[in-house]
C-alpha positions in Angstrom: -73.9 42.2 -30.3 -70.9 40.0 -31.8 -72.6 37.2 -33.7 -70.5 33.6 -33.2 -69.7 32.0 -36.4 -69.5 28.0 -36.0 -67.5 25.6 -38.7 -67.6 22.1 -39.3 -64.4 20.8 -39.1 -62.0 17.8 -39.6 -59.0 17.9 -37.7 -56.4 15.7 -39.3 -53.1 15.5 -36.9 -49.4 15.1 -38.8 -49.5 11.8 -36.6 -52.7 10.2 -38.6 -55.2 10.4 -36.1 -58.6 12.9 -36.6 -60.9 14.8 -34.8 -64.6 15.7 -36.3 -67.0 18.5 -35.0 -67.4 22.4 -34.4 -65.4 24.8 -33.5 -65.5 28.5 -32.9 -62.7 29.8 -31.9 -59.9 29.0 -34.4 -57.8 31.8 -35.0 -54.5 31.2 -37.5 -52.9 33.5 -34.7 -53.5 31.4 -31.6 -51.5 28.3 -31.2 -54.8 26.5 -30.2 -58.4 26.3 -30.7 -61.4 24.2 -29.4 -63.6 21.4 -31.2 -67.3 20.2 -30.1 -66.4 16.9 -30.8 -69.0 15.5 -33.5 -70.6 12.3 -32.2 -70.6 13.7 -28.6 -67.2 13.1 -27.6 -67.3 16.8 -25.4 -64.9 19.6 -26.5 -60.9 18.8 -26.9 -58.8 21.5 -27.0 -56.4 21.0 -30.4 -52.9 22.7 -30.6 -52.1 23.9 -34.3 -48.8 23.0 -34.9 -50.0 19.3 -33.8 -51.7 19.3 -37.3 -51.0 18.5 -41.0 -54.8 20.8 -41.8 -57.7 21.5 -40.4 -60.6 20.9 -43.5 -63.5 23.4 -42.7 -66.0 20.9 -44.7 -69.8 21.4 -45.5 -70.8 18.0 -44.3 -69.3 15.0 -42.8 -70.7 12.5 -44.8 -69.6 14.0 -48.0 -70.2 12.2 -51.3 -68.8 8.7 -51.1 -69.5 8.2 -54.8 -68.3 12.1 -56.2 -64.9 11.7 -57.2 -62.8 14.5 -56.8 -61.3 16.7 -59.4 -57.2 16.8 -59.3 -55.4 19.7 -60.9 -56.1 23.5 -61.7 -59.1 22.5 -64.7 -57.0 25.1 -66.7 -58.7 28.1 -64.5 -57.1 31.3 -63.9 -53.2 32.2 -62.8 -55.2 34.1 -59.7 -59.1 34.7 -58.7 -61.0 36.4 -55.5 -59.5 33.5 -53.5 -55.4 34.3 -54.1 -53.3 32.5 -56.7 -52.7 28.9 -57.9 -51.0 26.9 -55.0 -50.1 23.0 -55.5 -49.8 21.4 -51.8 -47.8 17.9 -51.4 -48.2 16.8 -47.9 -45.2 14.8 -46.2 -47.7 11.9 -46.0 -48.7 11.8 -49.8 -51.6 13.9 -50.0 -51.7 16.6 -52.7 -53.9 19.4 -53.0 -54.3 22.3 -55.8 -56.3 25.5 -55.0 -55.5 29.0 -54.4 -54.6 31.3 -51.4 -53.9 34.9 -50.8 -51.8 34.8 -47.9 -49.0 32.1 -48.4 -45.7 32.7 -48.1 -42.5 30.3 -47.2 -42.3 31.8 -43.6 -45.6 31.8 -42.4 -46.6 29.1 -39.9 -49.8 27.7 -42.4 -52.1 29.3 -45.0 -55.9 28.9 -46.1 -56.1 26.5 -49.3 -59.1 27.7 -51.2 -59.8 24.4 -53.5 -59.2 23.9 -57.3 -62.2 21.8 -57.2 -65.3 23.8 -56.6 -67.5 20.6 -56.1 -64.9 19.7 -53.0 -66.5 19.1 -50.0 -64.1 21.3 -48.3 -65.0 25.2 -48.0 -61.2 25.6 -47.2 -58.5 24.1 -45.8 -56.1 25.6 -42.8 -52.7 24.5 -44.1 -50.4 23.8 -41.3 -46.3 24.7 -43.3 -44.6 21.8 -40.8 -46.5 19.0 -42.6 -45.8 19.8 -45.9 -43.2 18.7 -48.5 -43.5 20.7 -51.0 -45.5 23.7 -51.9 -45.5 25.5 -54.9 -47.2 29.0 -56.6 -48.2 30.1 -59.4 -46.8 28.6 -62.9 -44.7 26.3 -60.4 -47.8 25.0 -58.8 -49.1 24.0 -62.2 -46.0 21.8 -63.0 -46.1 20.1 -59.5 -49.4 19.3 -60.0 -49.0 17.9 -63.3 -45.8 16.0 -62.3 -48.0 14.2 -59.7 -50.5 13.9 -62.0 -47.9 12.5 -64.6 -46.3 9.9 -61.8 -49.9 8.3 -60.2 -50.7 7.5 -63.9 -47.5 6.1 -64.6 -48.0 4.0 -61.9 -51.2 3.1 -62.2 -52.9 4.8 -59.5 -54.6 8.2 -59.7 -53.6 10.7 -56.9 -56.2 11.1 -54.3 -56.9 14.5 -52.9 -56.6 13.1 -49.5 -55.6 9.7 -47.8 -58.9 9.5 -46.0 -62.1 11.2 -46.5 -62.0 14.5 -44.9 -65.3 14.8 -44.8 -66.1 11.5 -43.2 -66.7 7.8 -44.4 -64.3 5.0 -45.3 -60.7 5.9 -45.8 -59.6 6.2 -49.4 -56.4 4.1 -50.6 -53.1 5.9 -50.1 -52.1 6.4 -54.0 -49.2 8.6 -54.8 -49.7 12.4 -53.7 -48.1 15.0 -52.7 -46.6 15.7 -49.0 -45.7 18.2 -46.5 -42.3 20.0 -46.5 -40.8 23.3 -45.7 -42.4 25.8 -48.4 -40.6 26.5 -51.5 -41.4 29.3 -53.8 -40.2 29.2 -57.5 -42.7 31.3 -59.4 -45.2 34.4 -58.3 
């Protein structure tokens, strides 16, 4: 008997918009995949490249007063969960973590966070929405560039525009953004 795994799951489309709930059937293989909407909405189906990342969370409230970790907290070149990657997605956000299976030419990637305490298990990168992704000794320069640049400006990049897991929307600050993939390290 094949046992059914279920995720939570926030949905953020390239466009903005976002879609909470379950799904079941999400495969980085298929072009699409179903969501249980959370508050009841019935089941959409959601097509892939329509996305800038689908965030498999542990809740969706989250922790409105944790405040997320930004960078690589000097851990290692590569662990269990691949080696450092620095995501900047074409609509600001930035994210560090690590992935095994990224590569400039693949349609998306699993994002393993930086940040332990995240509220995000992993995160389904979708390549399109990206401006810039970097690995390795690379990745640790983007992320301090940004890093550099929000305190500069004042602000502090967030690891998201909105909450993925739920709540109020954070302010856009300056983070990193979706582009094609660029590799300058290993």
């Amino acid at each position: 008997m094949e046992m059914e795994i279920t995720n939570l799951v926030v949905a953020r489309y390239a466009d903005g918009r976002v879609t909470k709930g379950t799904t079941r059937d999400f495969s980085p293989l298929r072009p699409s995949f179903h969501v249980e909407v959370e508050s009841g909405g019935g089941v959409v189906e959601i097509r892939t490249r329509q996305l800038k990342a689908l965030f498999f969370v542990k809740s969706f409230a989250g922790s409105a007063d944790r405040a997320d970790v930004r960078g690589f907290l000097d851990g290692p070149q590569e662990n269990s969960q691949g080696r450092k990657i620095a995501v900047r997605f074409r609509d600001g956000e930035f994210m560090c973590g690590y992935a095994t299976s990224w590569t400039p030419d693949r349609e998306g990637f699993f994002l393993f966070p930086a940040d332990t305490g995240s509220n995000n298990d992993r995160v389904y990168v979708v390549s399109s929405a990206t401006a810039e992704v970097k690995a390795g000794p690379a990745a640790e320069a983007l992320a301090q560039r940004v890093l550099a640049a929000a305190t500069a400006t004042g602000g502090t990049p967030a690891s998201r525009p909105g909450k993925a897991q739920g709540g109020a929307p954070t302010p856009r600050n300056t983070t990193l953004g979706p582009r094609k993939p660029q590799s300058d390290a290993a």
